[in-house]
C-alpha positions as CSV (number, residue, x, y, z in Angstrom):
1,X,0.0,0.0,0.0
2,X,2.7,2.5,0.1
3,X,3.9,4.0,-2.9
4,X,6.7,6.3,-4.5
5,X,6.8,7.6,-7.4
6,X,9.5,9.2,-9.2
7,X,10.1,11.3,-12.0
8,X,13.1,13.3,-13.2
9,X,14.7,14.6,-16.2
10,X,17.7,12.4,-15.6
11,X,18.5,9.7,-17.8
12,X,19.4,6.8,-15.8
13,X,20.6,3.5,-17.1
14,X,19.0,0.1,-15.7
15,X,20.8,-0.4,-13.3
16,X,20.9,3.1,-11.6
17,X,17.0,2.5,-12.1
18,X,16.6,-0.9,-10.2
19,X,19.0,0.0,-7.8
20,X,17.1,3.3,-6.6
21,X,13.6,1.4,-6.6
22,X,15.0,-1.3,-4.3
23,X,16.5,1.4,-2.2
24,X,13.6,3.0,-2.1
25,X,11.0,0.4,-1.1
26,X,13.4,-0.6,1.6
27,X,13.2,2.6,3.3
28,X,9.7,3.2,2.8
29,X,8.8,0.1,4.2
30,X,11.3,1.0,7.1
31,X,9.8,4.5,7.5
32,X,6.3,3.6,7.2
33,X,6.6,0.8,9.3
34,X,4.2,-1.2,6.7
35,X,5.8,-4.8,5.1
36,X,8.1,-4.1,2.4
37,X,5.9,-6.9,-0.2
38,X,2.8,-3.9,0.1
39,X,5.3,-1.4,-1.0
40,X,5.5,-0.4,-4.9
41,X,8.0,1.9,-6.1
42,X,8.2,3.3,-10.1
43,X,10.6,5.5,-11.8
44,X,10.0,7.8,-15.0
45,X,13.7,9.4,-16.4
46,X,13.8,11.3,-19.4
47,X,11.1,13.9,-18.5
48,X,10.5,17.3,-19.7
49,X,11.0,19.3,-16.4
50,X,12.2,22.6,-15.0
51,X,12.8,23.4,-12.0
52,X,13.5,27.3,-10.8
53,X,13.3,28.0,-15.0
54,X,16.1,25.7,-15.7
55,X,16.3,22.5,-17.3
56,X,19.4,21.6,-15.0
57,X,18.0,17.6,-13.7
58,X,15.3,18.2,-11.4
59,X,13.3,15.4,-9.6
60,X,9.6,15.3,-8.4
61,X,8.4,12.8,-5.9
62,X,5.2,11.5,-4.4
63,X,4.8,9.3,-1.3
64,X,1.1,7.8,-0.9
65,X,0.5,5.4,2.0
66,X,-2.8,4.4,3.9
67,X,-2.9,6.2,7.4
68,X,-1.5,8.9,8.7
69,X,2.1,10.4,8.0
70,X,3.4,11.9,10.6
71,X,5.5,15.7,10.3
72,X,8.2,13.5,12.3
73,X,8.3,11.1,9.5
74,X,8.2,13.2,6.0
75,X,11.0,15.0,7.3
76,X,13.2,12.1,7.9
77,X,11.5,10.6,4.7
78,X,12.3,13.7,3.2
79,X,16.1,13.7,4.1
80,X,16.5,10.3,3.4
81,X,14.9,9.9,-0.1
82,X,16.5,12.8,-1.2
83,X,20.0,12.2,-0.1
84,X,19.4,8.8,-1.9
85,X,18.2,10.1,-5.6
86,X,20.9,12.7,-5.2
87,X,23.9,9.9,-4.6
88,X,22.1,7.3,-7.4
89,X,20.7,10.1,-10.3
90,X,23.0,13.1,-9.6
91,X,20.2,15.4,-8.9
92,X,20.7,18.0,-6.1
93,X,18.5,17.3,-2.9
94,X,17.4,21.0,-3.9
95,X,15.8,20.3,-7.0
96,X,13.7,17.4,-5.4
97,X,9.9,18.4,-4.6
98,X,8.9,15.9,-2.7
99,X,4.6,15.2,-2.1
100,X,3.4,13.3,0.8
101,X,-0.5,12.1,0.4
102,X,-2.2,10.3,3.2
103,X,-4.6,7.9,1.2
104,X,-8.2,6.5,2.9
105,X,-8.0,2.7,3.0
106,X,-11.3,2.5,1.3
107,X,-9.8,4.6,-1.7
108,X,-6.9,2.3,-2.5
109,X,-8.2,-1.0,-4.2
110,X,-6.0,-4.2,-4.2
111,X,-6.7,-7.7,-5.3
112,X,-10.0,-7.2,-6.0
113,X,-10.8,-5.3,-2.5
114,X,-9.9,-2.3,-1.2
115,X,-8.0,-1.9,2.2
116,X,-10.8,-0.2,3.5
């Protein structure tokens, strides 16, 4: 049930890719406290984007989960994600936006249900 999304106008190669996304469910799992095998991660390179009216790489993020996210936990989310795209894609922690949506269990479906 958690997810995170990313997309950047980096380029990475296939490995940079699978590497991040493992990284990345990891820690979400780990931050969320939820079982890594709910968590789904994607990655989009190659994006049109601009950032601060540049097209220097830029990175935009979004972190849904079921439940609450704590201020507590965005900001260490926050720290850690970026400090991980930044060392994997080369894009500076300040060019990451980074959303956080708490999401209703009833409005996320799975297997045929939905967790609410």
């Amino acid at each position: 049930m958690p997810l995170i999304q990313v997309k950047t106008s980096a380029t990475p190669d296939e490995d940079q890719i699978t590497g991040l996304l493992k990284q990345l469910s990891a820690s979400l799992a780990k931050h969320t406290g939820k079982p890594e095998s709910y968590v789904m991660t994607a990655l989009k390179g190659g994006q049109p984007m601009t950032f601060g009216g540049t097209s220097d790489p830029t990175c935009y993020v979004e972190v849904k989960s079921i439940g609450s996210m704590t201020s507590q936990q965005t900001k260490a989310m926050s720290q850690d994600f970026c400090s991980q795209i930044e060392q994997a894609l080369g894009v500076p922690a300040n060019r990451i936006y980074i959303e956080f949506n708490d999401a209703k269990g009833a409005m996320w479906g799975w297997n045929g249900g939905t967790f609410g």
